[in-house]
N, C-alpha and C positions, 0 to 999 in steps of 0.2 A: 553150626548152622544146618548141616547136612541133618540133624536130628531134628532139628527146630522145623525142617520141610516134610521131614517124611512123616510127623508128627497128624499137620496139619493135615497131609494128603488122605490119611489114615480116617481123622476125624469127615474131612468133607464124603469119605467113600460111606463110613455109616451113616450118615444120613440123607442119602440120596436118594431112600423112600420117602420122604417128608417129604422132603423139595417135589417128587412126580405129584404127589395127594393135593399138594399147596399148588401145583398147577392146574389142577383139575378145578379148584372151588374158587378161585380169585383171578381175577384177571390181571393183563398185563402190566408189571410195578411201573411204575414213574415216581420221579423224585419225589417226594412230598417236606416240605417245613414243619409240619405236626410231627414229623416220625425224629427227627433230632431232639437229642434229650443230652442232660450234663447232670453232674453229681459228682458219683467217686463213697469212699468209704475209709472206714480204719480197719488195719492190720494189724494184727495180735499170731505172733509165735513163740513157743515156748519148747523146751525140752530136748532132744538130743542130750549125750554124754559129757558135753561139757556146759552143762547148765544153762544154754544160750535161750535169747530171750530178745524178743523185736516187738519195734511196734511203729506205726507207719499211717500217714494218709495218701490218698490215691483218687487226685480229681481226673475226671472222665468227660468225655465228650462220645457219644455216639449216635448210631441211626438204626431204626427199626427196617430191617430189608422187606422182613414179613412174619407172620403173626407167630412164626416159631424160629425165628434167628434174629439175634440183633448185632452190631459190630463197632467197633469205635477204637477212640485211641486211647489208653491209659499211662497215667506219670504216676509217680513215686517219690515220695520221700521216707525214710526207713532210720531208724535209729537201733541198732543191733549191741551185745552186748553178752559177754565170758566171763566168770567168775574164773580169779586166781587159782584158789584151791581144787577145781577139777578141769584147771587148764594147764598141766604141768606151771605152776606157780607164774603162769603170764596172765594177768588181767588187759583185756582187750573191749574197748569199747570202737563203732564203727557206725559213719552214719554213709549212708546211700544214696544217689537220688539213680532214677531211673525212666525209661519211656517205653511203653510196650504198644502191640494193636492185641486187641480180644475179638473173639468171637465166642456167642453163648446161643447156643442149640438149647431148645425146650422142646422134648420130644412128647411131654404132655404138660399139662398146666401144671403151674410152682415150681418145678421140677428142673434145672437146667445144667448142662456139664458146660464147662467152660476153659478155652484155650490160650493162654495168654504168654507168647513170646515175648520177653525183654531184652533190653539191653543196661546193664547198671554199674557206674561209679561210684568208689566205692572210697572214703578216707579214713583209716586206723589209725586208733594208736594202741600201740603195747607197752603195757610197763612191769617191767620185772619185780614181783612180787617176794619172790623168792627166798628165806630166811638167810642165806649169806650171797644176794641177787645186789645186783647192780644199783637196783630202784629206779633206772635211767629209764626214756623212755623215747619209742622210736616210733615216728611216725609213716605211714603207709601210703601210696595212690595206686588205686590197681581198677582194672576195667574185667566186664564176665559179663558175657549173653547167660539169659535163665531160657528155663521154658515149663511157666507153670499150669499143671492140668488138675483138677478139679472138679465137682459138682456140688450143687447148691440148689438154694430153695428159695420164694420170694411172691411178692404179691405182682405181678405183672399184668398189665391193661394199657396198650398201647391208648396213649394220649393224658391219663394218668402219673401221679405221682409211684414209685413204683419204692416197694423195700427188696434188700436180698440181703440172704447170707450165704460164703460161700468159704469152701475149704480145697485147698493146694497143695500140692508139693513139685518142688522142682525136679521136672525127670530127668534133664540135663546132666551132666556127668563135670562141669567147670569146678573145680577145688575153690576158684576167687568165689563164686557165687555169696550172694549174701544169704541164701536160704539154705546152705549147706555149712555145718562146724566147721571145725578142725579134725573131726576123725574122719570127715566122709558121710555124717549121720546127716539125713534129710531134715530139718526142721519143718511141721506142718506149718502152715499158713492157714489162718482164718481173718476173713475181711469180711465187714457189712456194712451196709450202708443204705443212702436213695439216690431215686433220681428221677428228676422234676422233666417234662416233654417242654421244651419251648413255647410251644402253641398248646395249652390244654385243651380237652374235650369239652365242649359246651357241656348243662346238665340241664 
């Protein structure tokens, strides 16, 4: 967790010019209905050493603060998965679910990095593949905070239907983690998706 805060603290110090410039040209935020928005996307990872491979959706709920940050909560569901043959002879399949908050800075337009701590549950199984292996097979429950950092691209227009793609890796150091192998090798993360504003922009 101690990485998951100093993460963020890091992130909020670089863009604390945006934030003075976005004070200068708009006035003071108040809540607004138009600025909540829902969506979510699919998740594709592939590679690391032992051939791992994921794939996942990810509905979302969030709120536009201001024209260059937005923030929300995100869930997960993940379906993870180790071929035998360069898994020391254990095939391993592994599905996820998960809940995180995001935050996405766009320090200019398309453009956005993004922060996204989780928390994920995780259930395996392994089964020994192995030529003179057991073939038996054992089942897993294991729990692992992530902390995925990222940047990405996207059509953004507060009040708008909006698209994004974005790409990840876990900086975190948790061995359970779902976006980490068995040797330690980071699996990138790519997720895309929309997300529709509650209240559209008239036209």
């Amino acid at each position: 967790m101690k990485l998951v805060f100093q993460g963020i603290l890091l992130l909020l110090a670089s863009i604390s010019g945006f934030a003075q410039e976005e004070k200068e040209e708009e006035p003071k935020h108040s809540f607004k209905k138009e600025n909540i928005f829902v969506g979510g996307g699919i998740g594709l990872g592939v590679g690391g050493f032992s051939g791992g491979f994921n794939i996942g959706a990810n509905p979302e709920v969030g709120y536009s603060i201001a024209n260059w940050i937005d923030a929300g909560i995100s869930t997960n569901i993940n379906y993870f998965s180790y071929r035998a043959e360069v898994n020391n002879g254990i095939r391993q399949r592994s599905t996820n679910y998960g809940v995180g908050v995001f935050t996405r800075i766009y320090p200019f337009r398309g453009f956005f990095l993004q922060v996204l701590p989780e928390y994920n549950w995780i259930n395996t199984n392994l089964k020994d593949e192995r030529q003179f292996g057991s073939g038996e097979t054992l089942k897993i429950k294991q729990e692992a905070p992530s902390f995925l950092l990222g940047a990405g691209y996207g059509s953004r227009m507060i009040g708008d239907m909006n698209f994004f793609t974005v790409i990840m890796v876990d900086m975190g150091n948790n061995s359970n983690s779902p976006y980490i192998d068995t040797y330690g090798s980071k699996l990138p993360i790519l997720r895309t998706g929309f997300n529709f504003y509650l209240k559209p922009k008239r036209r």
